[in-house]
C-alpha positions as CSV (number, residue, x, y, z in Angstrom):
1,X,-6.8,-75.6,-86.9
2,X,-9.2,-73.4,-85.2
3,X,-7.8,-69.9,-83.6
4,X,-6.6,-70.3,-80.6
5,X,-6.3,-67.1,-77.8
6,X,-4.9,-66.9,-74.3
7,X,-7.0,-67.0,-71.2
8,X,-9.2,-64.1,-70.2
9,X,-8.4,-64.5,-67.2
10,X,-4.8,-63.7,-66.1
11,X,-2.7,-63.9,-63.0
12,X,-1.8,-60.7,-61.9
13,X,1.9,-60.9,-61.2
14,X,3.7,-63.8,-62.6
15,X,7.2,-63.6,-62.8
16,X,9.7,-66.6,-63.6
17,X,11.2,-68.0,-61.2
18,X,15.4,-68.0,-61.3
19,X,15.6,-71.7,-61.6
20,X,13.6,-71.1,-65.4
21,X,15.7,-68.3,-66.0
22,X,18.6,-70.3,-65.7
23,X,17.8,-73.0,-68.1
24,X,16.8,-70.5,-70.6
25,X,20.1,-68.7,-70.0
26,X,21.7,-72.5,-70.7
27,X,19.3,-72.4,-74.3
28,X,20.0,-68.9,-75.0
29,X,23.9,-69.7,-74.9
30,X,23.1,-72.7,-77.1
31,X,22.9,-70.1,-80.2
32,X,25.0,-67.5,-82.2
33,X,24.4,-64.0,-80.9
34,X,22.5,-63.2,-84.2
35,X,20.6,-66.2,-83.6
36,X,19.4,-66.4,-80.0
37,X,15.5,-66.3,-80.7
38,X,16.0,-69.8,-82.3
39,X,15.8,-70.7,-78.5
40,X,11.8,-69.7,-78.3
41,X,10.3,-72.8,-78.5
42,X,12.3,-74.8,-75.3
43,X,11.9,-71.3,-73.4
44,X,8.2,-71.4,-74.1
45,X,8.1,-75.4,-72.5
46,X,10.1,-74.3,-69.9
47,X,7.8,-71.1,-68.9
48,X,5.2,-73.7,-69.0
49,X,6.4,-76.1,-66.7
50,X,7.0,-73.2,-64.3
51,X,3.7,-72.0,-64.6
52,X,2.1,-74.8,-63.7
53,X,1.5,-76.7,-67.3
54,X,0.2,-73.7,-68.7
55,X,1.8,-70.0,-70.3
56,X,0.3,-67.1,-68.7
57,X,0.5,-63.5,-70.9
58,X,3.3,-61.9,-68.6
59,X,5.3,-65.0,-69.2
60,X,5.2,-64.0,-73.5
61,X,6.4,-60.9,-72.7
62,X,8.8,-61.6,-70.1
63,X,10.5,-64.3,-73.0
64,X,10.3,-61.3,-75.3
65,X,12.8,-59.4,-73.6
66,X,14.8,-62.0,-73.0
67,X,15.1,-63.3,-76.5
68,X,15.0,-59.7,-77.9
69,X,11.6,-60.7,-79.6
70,X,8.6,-58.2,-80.2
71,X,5.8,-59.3,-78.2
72,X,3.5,-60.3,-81.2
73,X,6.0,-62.9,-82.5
74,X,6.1,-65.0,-79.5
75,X,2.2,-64.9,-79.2
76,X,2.1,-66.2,-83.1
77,X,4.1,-69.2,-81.9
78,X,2.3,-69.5,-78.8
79,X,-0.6,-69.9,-80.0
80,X,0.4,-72.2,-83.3
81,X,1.9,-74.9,-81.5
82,X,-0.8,-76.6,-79.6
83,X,2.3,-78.0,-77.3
84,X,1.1,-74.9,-75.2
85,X,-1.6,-74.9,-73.5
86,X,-2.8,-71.4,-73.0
87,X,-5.2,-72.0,-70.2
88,X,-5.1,-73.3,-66.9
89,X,-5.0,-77.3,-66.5
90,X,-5.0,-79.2,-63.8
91,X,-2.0,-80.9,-62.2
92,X,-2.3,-83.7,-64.0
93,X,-3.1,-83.0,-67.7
94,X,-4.2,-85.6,-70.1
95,X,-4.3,-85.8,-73.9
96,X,-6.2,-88.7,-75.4
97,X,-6.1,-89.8,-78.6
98,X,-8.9,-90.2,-80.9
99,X,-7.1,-90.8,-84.0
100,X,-9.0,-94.0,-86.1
101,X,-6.2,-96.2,-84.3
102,X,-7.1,-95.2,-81.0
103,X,-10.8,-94.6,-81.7
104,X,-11.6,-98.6,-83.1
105,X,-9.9,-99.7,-80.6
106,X,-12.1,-98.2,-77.8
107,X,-11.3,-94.4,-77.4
108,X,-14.8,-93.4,-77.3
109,X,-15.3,-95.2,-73.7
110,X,-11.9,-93.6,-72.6
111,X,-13.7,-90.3,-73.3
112,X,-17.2,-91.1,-71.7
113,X,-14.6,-91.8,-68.6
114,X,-13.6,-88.1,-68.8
115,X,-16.6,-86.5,-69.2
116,X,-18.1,-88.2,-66.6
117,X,-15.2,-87.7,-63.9
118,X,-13.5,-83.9,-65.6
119,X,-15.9,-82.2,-67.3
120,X,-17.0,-81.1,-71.3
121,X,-13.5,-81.5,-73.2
122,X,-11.0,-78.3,-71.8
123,X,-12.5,-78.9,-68.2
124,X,-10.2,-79.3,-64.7
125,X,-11.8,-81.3,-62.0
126,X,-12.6,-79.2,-59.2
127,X,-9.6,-80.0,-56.7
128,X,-7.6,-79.3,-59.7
129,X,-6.2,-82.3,-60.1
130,X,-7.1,-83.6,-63.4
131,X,-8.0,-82.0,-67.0
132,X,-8.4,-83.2,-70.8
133,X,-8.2,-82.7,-73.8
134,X,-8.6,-84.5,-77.3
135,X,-5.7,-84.8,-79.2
136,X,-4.4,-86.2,-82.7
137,X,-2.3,-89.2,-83.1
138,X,0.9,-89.1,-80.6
139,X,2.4,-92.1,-82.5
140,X,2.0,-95.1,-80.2
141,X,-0.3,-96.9,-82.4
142,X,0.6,-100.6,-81.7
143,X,-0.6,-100.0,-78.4
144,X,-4.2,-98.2,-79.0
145,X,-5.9,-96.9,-77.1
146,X,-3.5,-94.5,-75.3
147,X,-3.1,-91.3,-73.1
148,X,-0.1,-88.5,-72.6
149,X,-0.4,-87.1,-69.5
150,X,1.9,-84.3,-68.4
151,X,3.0,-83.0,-65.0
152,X,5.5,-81.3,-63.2
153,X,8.3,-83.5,-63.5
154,X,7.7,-85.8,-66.8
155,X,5.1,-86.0,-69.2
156,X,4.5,-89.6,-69.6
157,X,2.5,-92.1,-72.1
158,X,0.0,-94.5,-70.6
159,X,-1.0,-97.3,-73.4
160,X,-3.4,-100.4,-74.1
161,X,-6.2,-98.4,-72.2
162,X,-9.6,-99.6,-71.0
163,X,-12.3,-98.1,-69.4
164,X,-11.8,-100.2,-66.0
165,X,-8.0,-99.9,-65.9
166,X,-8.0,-95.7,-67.0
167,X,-10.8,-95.4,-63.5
168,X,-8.2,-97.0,-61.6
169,X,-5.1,-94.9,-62.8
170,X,-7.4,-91.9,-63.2
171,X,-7.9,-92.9,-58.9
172,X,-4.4,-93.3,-58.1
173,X,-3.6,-89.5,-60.0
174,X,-6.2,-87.6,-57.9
175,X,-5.2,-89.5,-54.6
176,X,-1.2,-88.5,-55.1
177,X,0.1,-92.3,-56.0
178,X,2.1,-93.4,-58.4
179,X,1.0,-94.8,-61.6
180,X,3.7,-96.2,-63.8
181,X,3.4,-95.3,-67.9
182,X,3.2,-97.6,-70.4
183,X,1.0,-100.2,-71.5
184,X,-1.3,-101.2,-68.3
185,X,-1.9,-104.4,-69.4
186,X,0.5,-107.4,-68.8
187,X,2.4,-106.9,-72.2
188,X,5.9,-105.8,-72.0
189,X,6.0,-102.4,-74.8
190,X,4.8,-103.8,-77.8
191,X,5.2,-107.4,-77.1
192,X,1.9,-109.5,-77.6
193,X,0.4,-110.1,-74.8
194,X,1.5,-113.1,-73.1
195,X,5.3,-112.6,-74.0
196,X,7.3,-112.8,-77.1
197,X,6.2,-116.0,-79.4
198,X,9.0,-116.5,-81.8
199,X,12.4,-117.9,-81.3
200,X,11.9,-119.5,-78.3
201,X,12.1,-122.8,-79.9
202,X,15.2,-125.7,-80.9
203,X,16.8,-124.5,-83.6
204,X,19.7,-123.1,-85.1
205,X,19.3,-120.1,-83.2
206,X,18.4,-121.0,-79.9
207,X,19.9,-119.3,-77.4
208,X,22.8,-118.1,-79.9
209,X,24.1,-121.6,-80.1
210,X,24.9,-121.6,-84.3
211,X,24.9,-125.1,-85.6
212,X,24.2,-124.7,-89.3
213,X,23.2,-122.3,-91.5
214,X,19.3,-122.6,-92.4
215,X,18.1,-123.0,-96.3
216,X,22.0,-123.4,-96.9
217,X,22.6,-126.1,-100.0
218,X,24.3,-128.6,-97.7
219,X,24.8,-128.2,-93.8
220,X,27.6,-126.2,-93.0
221,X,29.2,-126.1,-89.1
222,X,29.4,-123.5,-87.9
223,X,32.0,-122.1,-84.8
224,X,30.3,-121.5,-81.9
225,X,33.0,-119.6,-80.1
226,X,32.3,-116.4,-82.4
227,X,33.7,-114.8,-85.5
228,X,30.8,-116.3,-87.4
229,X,30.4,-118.9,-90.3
230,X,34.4,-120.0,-91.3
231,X,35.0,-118.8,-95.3
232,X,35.5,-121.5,-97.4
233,X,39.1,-121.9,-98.8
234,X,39.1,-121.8,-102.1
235,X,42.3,-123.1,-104.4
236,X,44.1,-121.2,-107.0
237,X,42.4,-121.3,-110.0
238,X,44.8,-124.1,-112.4
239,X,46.3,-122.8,-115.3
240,X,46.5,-124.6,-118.6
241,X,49.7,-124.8,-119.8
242,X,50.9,-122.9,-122.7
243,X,51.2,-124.6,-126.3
244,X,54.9,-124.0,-126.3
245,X,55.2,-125.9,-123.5
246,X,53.9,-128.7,-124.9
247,X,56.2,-128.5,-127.6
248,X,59.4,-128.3,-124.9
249,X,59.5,-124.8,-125.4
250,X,59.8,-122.7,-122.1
251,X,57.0,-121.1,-120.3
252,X,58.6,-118.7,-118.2
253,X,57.6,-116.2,-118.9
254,X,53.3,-115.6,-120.0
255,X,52.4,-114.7,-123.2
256,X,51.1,-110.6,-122.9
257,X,48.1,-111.3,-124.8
258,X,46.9,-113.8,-122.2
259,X,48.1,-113.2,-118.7
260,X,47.5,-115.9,-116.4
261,X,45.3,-114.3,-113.4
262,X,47.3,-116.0,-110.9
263,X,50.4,-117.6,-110.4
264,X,51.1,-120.4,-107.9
265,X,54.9,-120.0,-108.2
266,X,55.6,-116.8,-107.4
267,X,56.8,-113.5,-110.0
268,X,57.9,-115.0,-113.1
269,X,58.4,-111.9,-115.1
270,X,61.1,-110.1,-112.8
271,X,60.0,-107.7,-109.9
272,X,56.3,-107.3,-109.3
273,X,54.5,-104.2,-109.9
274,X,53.8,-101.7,-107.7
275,X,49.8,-102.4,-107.4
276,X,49.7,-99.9,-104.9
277,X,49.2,-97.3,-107.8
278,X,46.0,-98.6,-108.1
279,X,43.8,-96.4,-106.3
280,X,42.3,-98.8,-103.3
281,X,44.6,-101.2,-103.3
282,X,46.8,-99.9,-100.2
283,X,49.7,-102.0,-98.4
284,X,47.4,-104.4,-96.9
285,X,45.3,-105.6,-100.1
286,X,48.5,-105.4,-102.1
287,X,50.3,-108.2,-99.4
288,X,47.1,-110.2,-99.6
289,X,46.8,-110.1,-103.7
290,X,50.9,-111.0,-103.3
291,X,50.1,-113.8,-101.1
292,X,47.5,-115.3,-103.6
293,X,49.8,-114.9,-106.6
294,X,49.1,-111.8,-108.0
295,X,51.6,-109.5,-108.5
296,X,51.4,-107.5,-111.9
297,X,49.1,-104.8,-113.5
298,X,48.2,-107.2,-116.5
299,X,47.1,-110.0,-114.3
300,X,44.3,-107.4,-112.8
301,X,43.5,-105.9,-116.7
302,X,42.8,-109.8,-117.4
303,X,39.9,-109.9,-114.7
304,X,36.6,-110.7,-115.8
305,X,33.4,-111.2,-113.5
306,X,34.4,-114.6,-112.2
307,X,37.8,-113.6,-111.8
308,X,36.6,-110.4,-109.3
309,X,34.3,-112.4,-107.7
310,X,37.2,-115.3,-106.8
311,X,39.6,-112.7,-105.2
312,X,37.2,-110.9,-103.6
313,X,37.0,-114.4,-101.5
314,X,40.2,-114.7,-101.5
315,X,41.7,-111.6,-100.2
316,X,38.4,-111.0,-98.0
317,X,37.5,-107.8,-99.6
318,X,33.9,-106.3,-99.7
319,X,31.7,-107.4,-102.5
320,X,31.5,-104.8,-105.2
321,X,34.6,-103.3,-104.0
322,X,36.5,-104.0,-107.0
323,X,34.0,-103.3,-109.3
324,X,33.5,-99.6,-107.3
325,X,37.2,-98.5,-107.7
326,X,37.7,-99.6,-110.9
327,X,40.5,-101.7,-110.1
328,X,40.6,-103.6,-113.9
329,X,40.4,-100.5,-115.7
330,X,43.6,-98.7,-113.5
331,X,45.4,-102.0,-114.0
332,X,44.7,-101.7,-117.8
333,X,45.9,-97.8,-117.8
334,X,49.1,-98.8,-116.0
335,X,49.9,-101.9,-117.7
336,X,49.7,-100.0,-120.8
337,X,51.9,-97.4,-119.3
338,X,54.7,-100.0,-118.7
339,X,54.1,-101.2,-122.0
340,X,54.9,-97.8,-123.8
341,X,57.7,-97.1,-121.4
342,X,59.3,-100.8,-122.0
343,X,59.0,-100.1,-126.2
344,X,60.7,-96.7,-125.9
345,X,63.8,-97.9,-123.7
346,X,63.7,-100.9,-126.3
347,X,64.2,-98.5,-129.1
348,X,66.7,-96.3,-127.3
349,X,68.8,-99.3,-126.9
């Protein structure tokens, strides 16, 4: 960045006015006492929006006391950011962008314009109305070529430039009308031209009417009264029954080396567990696992994969969610916990 350096020529007594004081008061207050000259940089914009769109000399110094700065540390912002303008512009000042963007898409002829009408790059027309500068790339890309221009009251971008259309806004700015910002073509922000051009046609999401789900295996219906696609019920996973059952031997009660992972008839081993203790299961999830037939620490140490992805669906929960908390291995830890405590009254007994 070349070195940049206030004006020679300086107005002889500019103060702020009260109404900028103010709002830097508001900044100031913004910040811990030992901390106030992190408000420079809006008290800088502001002094330049007093000034006119530019920051005299007296105005540096003027900040200075106020933020309890010396002098030379507001001039080394002041002249880094090139936010400031440390010259005189005109009432309306414009930055155009010449970044590749901008420039293949026809910034050279926006340029020719202000040369022609303003001056050598830096200039102010001579009713004061209009200046320029060249700028780097303000970020509006999609709509090359395109202009800032700043006044009093808003600083503005003007988009999808042409020679013949930045004549005419570059007209309505000296003779006092009002030129909207924006694209100034007949595209709405960064729409193409024209309108939008996708989803306007029948299909499953025209106008938000859901039918079926695209790509889906076989066409599910969908509700169109919200809340979505309906989740597909899914029934208990069967049991097989146990060899001794076969053999008229009761069942009851599930071998420990093979818990079934649900059951469809409720406890059968005396009163559930309190699956609570597992870290992320909370009243909620431990109604809903009830609900589905699981009610015992060695039913969840039994899960594999398929098992967490099944009640996942069942109880609702959020994928991975399981998995995360490390609800198998807690059901393991307590299962085994009951275990130990069952053998030791066992023994006392």
């Amino acid at each position: 960045m070349s070195a940049r350096r206030l004006a020679i020529s300086q107005p002889d007594n500019f103060k702020l006015s009260a109404s900028a004081k103010k709002k830097i008061a508001s900044w100031v207050k913004k910040y811990p006492k030992d901390r106030q000259r992190s408000a420079l940089i809006p008290a800088l914009w502001i002094a330049q929006k007093d000034a006119g769109g530019w920051i005299p000399e007296a105005a540096l110094r003027e900040i200075g006391d106020m933020l309890g700065m010396a002098y030379i540390r507001v001039y080394e912002v002041v002249t880094f950011y090139t936010m400031f303008n440390l010259e005189p512009v005109g009432e309306h000042h414009i930055q155009l962008c010449g970044t590749t963007p901008c420039w293949l898409r026809g910034s050279d002829d926006l340029i020719a314009v202000l040369e022609r009408r303003i001056g050598p790059r830096g200039s102010v027309s001579e009713d004061g109305k209009l200046s320029w500068v060249e700028v780097e790339c303000l970020g509006a890309c999609a709509n090359a070529p395109m202009a800032q221009i700043s006044n009093s009251q808003d600083d503005l971008y003007y988009e999808d430039l042409t020679a013949e259309n930045f004549e005419a806004l570059l007209d309505n700015l000296q003779s006092g009308g009002v030129v909207k910002g924006g694209p100034q073509n007949s595209r709405h922000t960064s729409e193409p031209e024209g309108g939008n051009t996708t989803l306007k046609g029948e299909g499953p999401y025209h106008e938000e009417k859901i039918v079926y789900l695209p790509n889906a295996e076989k066409k599910t219906k969908l509700s169109t009264h919200g809340g979505g696609a309906p989740k597909a019920k899914r029934k208990p996973a069967k049991t097989k029954p146990a060899a001794s059952a076969a053999k008229g031997v009761s069942a009851s009660k599930p071998k420990a080396a093979k818990p079934k992972v649900i059951y469809t008839d409720g406890p059968t081993d005396g009163a559930p567990d309190d699956l609570k203790k597992i870290k992320g299961i909370g009243p909620k999830f431990e109604g809903d696992l009830n609900s589905k037939g699981i009610y015992y620490f060695r039913q969840i140490a039994a899960w594999k994969a398929a098992d967490v992805k099944m009640v996942e669906e069942l109880i609702d929960s959020i994928p991975g969610r399981i998995k995360r908390d490390e609800w198998v291995k807690q059901a393991k830890s307590l299962a085994k916990q009951l275990s130990s405590q069952a053998s030791k009254q066992g023994a006392k007994s």
